[in-house]
PALUM-238536 format. One record per residue: residue in one letter; x, z, y of N, C-alpha, C, O, CB in turn. Coordinates in steps of 0.001 Angstrom, whole numbers, plus 500000, padded with zeros to 6 digits. Each point is the difference from the previous one (the first is absolute). Glycine has a CB too. Example, Ala and Ser with C-alpha at 12.3 -4.5 7.8 and 13.67 -1.06 7.14 Angstrom:
REM residues 2
a513190507800494310499110500000501190500900500000501200501036500665499981497072500581498846 s501542498034502223500820500060501190499230500730501090500509500169501108500675497686498264 
REM end
This chain:
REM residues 206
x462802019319692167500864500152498819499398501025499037499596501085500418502443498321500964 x497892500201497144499259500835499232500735501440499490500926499802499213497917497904500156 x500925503510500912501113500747499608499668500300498442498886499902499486501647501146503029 x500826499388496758500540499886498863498672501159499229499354500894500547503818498378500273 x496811500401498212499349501591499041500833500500499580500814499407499292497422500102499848 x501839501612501118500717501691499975500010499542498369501022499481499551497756502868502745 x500299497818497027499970500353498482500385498801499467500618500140498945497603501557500955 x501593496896500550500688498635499012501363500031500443500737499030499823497218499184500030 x502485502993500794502072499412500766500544500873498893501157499804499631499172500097503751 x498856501158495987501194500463499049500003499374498755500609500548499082499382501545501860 x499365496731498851499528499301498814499761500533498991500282501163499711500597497505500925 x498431500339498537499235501031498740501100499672498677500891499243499615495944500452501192 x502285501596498816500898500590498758500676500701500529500618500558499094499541497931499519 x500254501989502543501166500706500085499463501640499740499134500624500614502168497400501170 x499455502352497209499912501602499509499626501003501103500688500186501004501156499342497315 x497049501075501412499793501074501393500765501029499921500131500388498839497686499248501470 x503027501267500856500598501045499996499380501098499643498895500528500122502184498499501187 x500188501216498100499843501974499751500942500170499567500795499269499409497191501414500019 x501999500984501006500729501012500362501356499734498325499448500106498905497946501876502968 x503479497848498117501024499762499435500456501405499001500066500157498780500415497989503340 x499727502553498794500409502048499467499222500235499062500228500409498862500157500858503266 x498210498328498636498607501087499375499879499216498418499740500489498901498368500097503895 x502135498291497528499662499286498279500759500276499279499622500371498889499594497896501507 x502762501653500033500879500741499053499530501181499472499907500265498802501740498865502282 x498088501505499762499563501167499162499011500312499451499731501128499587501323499398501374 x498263498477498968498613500104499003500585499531498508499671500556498952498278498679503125 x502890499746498005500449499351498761501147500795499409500327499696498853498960498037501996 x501523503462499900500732500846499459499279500897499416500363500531498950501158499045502381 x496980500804499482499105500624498780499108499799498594499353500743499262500860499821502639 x500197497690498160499568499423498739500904499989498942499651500363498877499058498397502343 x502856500711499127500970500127498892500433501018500178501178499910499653499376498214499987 x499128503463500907500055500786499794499413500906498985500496501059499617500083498094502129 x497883500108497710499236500234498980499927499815498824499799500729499028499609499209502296 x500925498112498951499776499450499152501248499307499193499933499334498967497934500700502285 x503491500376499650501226499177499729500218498674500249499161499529500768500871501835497852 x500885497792500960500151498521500860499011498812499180499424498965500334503489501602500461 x497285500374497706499513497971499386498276500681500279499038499290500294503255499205496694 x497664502838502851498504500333499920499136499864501147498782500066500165501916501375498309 x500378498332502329499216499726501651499457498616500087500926499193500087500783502301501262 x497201497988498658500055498444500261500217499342501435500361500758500900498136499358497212 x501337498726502133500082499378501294498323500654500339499794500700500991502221496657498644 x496883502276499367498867499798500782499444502081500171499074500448500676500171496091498065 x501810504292500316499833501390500779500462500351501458499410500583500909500804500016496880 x501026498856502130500920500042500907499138499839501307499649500911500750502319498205497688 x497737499414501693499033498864500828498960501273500169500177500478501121500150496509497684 x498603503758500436499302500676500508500123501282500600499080500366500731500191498322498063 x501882502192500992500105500770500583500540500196501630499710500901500787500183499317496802 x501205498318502650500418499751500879499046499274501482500280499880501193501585500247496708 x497087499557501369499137499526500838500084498945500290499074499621500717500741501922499866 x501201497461499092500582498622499751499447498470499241499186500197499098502384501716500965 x498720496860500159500006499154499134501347499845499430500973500203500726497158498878500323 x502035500537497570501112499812499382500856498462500609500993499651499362497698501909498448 x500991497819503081500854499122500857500258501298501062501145499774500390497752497328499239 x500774503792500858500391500800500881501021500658499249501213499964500209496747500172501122 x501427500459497783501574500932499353501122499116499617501151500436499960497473501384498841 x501071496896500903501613499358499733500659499239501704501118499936500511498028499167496244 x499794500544503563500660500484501564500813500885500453501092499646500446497351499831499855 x501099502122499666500279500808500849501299500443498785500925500768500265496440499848501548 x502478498858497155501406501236499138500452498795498927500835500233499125497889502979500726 x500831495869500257500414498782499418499879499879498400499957498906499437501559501015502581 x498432501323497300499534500267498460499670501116499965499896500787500940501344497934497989 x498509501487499661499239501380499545501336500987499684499939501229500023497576497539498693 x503545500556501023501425500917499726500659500429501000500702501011499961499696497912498346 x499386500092503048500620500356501456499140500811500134500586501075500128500431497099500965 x497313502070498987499392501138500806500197501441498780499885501156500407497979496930501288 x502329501712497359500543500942499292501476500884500358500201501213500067498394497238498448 x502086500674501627501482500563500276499602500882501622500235501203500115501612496292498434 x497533501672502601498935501035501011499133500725499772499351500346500987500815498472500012 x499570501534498159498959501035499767500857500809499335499839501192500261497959497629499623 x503415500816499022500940501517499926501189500502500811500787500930499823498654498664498109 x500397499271503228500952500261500825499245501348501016500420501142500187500791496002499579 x497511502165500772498917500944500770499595501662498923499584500996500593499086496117500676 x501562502905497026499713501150499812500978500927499891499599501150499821498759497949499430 x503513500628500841500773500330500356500294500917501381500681501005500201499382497208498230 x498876500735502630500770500713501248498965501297500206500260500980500697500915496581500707 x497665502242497880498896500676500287499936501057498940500544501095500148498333496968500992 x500223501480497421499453501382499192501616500450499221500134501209499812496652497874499485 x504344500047500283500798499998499097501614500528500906501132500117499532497111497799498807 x501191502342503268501017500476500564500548501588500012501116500386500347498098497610500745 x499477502933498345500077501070499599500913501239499740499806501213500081498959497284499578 x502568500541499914501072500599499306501109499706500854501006500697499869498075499114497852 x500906499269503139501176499529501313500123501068500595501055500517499632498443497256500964 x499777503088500427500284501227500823500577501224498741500889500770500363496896498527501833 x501760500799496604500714501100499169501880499979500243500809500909500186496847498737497753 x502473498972501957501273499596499787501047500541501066501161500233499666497765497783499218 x500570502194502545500545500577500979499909501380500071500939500792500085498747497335500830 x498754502192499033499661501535500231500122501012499088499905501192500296498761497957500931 x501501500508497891500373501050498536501595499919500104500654498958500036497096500380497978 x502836502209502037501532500232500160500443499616498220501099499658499564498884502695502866 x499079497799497030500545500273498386499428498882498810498782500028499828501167502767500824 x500762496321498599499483499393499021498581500520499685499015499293500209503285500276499061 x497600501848500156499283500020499596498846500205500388499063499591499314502360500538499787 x498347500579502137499271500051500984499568498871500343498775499978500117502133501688500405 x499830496987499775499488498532499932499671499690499199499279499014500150501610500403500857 x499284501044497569499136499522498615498929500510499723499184499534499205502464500134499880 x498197501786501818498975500429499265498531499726501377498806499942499704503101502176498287 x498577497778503235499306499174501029498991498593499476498802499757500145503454501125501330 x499173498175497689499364498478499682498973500388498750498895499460499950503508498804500739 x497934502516498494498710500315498869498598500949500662498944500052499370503230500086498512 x497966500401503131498771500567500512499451498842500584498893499644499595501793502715500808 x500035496810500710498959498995500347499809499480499563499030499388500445501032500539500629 x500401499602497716499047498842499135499366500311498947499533499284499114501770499312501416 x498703503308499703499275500410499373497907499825500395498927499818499424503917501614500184 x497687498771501607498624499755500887500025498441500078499138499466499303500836502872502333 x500652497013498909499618498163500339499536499957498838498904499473499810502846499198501687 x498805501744497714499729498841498851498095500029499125499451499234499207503941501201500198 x496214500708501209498597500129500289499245499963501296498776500122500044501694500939498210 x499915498852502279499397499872501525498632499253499845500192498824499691502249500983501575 x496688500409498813498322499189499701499881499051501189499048499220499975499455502965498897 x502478497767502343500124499279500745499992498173499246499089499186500155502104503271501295 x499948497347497852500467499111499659500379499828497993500187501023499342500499499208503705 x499349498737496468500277500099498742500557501072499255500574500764500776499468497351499798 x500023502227498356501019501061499592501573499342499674500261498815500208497535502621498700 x502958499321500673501377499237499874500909499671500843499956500462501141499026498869497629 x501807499991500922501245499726500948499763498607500323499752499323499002502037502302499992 x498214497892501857499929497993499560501409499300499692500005498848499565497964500716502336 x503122501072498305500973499285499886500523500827498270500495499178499228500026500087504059 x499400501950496255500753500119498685499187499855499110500317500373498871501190500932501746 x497220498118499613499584499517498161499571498370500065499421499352499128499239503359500001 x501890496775502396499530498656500077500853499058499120501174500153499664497977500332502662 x499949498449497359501277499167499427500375499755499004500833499104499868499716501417501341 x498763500496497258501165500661498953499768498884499380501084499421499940499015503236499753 x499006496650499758499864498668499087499342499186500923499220500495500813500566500427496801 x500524497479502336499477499266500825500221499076499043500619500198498955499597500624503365 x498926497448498277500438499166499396501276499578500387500669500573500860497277499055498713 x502508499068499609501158499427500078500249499806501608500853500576500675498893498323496844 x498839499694503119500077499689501246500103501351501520500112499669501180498517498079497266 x501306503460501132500094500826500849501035501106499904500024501120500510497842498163499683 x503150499958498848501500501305499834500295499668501797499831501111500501501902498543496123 x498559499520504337500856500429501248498854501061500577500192500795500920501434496692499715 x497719502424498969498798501228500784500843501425499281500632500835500647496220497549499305 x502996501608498928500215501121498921501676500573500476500528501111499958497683497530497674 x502203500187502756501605500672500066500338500467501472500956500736500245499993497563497829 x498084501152502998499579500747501000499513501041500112500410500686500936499544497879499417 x499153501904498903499915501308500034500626501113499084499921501212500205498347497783500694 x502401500346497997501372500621499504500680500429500827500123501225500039500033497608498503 x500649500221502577500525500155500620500075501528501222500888500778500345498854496609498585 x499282502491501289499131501285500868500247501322499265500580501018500377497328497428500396 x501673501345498429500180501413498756501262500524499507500220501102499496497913498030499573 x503041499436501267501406500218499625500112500528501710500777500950500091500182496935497479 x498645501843503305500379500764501160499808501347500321500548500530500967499196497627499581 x499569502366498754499171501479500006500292500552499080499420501061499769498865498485501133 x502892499896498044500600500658499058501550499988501046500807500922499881497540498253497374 x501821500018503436501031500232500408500277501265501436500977500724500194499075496661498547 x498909502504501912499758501015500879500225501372499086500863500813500332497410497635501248 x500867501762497210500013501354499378501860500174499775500512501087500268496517498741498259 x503789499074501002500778500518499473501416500289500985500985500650499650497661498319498237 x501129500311503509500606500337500969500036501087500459501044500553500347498721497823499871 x498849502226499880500075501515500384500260501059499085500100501120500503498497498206500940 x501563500547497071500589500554499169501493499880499959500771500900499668497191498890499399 x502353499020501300501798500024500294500510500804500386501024500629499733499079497829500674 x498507501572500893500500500714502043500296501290499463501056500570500276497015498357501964 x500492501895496518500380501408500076501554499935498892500961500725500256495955500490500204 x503087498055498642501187500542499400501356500073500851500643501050499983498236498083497988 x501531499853502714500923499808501104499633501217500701501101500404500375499126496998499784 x498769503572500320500341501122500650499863500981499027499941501084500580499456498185501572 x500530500860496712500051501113499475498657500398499467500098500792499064501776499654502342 x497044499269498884498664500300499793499932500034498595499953501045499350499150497987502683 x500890499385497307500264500192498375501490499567499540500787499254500583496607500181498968 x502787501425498937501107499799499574500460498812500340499297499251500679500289502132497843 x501672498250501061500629499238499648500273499031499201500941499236500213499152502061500584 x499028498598498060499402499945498911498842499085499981499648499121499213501215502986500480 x498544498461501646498756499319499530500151498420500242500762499418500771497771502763499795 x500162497107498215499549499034500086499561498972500906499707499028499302500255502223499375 x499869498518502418499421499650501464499181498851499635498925499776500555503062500973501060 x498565498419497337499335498879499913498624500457498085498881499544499767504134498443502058 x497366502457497792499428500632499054498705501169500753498879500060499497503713499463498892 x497722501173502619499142500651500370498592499216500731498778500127499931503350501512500078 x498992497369500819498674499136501089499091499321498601498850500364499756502931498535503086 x498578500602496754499267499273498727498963501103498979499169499560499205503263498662500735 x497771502915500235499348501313499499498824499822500675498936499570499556502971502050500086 x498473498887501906498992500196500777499221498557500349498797499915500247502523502273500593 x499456496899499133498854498901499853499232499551499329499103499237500359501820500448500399 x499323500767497968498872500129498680499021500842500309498823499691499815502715500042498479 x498830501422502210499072501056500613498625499088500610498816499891499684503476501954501064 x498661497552500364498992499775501258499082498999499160498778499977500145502907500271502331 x498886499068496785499070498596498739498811500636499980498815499808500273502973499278497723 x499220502053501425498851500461498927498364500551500198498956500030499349503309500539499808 x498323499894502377498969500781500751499045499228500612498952500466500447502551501115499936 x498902496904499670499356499012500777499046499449499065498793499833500174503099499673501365 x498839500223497406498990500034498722498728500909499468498896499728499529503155499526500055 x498467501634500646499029501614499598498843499503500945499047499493499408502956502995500277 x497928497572501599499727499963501235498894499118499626498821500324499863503370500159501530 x498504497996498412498665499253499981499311499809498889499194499098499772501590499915501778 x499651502125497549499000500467498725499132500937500191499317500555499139502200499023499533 x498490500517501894498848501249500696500751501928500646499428500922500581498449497555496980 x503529501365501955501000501245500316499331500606501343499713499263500943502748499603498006 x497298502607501074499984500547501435500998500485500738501020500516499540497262499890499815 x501457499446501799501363500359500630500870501872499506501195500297500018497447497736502404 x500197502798497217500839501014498982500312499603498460500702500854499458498149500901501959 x500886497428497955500493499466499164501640499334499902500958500154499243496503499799500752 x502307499410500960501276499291500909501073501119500417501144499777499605497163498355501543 x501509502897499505500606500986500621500797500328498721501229500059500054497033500736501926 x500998499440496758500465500620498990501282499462499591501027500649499803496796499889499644 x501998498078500435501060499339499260501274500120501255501180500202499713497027497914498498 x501282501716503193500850500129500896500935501071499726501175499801499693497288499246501700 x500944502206498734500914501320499768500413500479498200500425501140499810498138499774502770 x501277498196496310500985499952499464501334499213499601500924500171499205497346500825500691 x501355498041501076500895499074500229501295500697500444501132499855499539497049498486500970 x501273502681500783501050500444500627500818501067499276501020500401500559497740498950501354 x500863501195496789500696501373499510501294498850498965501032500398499460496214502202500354 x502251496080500206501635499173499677500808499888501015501060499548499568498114499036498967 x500885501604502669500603499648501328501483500488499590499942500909499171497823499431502691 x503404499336498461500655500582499261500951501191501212500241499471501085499589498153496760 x500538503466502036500388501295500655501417499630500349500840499504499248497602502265499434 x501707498632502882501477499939500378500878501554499247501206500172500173497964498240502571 
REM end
């Protein structure tokens, strides 16, 4: 009996494996650079180490491995500001925590400059608004985190009574824009610091 060939049983054409993680995150470091429409399939395809029947395989489009690649820079470079939220007793102490670290990330020579999720997105074409309002979306979440914990301190007393909560988070999220912007204009991380700590002399006093 003739035995089978090892290499004709997985039949041809079939896409060779690899590592799944390692390519996400190669392509989170491309539309991390280059943004979504600026990213192409055939950049994408090279950084990932991939054929482009592999990447619509493994993530089925270029907008699904997108929405994974800002899902993956969330849990990772963009998680930064999650532990402030617990470990800082004081608004402002948590505000002034989230502007130091992204005072540094946001230069880190490790990885792109900037934020990938608050300057992604801002003009797109027509065919890529559900992308655009996806990552709207994200940015309305991180405005909403800021303004929860501004509630928290007014409800204890921290800031007046008075204050703004939803006017403030939207302050400081212009901040963080802004810095992400600076950042991948060439801003140094003491450059950055700067705008950080006058940000904070608006903070407003219990």
């Amino acid at each position: 009996m003739k035995k089978a060939n090892p290499t004709r049983s997985r039949g041809r054409g079939r896409p060779r494996e690899f590592d799944r993680s390692a390519a996400l995150e190669r392509a989170m470091e491309v539309f991390w650079e280059r943004g979504y429409e600026g990213a192409s399939i055939a950049d994408l395809t090279e950084a990932m180490g991939i054929t482009a029947p592999s990447l619509y395989g493994a993530f089925t489009s270029k907008a699904e491995l997108y929405r994974e690649a800002l899902d993956l820079y969330q849990r990772t470079h963009g998680s930064a500001g999650v532990p402030a939220l617990v470990e800082e007793p004081t608004a402002r102490g948590f505000m002034a925590r989230v502007l130091e670290e992204a005072s540094r990330a946001f230069v880190d020579p490790r990885h792109p400059h900037g934020c990938m999720v608050s300057t992604a997105v801002l003009n797109c074409a027509t065919e890529n608004q559900p992308v655009a309002r996806h990552v709207a979306g994200l940015r309305d979440a991180s405005l909403e985190r800021l303004r929860a914990r501004f509630q928290r301190a007014i409800a204890e007393g921290e800031l007046p009574s008075t204050t703004d909560a939803e006017g403030l988070a939207r302050f400081y999220g212009a901040v963080i824009q802004g810095m992400s912007v600076q950042a991948r204009d060439g801003a140094s991380e003491e450059a950055l610091r700067k705008i950080a700590a006058l940000s904070l002399v608006c903070f407003p006093r219990g």
